[in-house]
C-alpha positions as CSV (number, residue, x, y, z in Angstrom):
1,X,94.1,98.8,87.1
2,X,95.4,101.9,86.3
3,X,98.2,103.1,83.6
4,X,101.8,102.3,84.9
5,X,104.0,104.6,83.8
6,X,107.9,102.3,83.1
7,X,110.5,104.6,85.0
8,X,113.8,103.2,85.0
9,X,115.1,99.6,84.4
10,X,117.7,98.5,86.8
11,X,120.4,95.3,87.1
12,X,120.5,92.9,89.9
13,X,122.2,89.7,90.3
14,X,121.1,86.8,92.8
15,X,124.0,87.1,95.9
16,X,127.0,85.1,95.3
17,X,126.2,84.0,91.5
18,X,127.0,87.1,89.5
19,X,127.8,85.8,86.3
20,X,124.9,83.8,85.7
21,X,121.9,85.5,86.9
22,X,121.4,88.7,85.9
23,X,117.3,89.8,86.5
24,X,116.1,93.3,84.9
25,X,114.5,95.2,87.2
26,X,111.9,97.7,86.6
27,X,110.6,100.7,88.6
28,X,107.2,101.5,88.1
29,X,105.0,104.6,88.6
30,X,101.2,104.7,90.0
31,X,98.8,107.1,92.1
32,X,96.9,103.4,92.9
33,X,98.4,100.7,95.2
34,X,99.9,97.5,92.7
35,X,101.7,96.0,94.8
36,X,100.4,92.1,94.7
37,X,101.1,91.2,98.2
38,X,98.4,94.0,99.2
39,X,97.0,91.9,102.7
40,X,95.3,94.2,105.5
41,X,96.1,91.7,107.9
42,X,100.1,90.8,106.9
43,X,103.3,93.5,106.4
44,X,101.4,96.6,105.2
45,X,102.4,98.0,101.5
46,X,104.6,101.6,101.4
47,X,102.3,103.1,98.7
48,X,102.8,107.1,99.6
49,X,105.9,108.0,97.0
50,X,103.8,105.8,94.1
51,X,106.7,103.8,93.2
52,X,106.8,100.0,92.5
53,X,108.9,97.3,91.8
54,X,109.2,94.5,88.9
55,X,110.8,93.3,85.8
56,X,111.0,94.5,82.4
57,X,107.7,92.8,81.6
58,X,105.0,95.0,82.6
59,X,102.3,92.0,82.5
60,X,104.4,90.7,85.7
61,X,103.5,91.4,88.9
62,X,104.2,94.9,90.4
63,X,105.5,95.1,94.7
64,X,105.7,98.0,97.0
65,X,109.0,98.5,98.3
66,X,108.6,97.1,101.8
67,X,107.2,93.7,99.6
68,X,109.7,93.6,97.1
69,X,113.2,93.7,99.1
70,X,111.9,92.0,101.6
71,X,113.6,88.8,100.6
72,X,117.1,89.7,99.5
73,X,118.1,87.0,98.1
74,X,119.4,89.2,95.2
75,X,121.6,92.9,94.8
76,X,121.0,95.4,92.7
77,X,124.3,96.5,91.3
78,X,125.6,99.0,88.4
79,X,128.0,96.9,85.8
């Protein structure tokens, strides 16, 4: 796997619970896709701007962004 370079960390919140469930979110940079739900067959990963998405934690998994707000079960909101 190649070097990720950490971009920016953002805030989100899980919809409708604000107050208690604050995740970090991290953007990631990479000329290599590292997004984990890479399936030829299923949703096909964006991978052409090299960004990615995950938390702080850069031994977590890494998503595309077609992958990673594809559930919204969250918003990502300035405080």
């Amino acid at each position: 796997m190649k070097y990720i370079q950490h971009l920016e960390k953002l805030t989100a919140y899980i919809d409708g619970d604000k107050e208690n469930s604050e995740l970090d979110v991290a953007i990631f940079y990479s000329d290599t896709n590292q997004c984990e739900c890479q399936d030829p067959n299923g949703t096909p990963c964006v991978t052409y701007h090299g960004f990615y998405f995950g938390t702080g934690d850069e031994r977590e998994p890494k998503f595309c962004p077609t992958h990673y707000f594809s559930n919204l079960g969250y918003k990502v909101t300035t405080k």
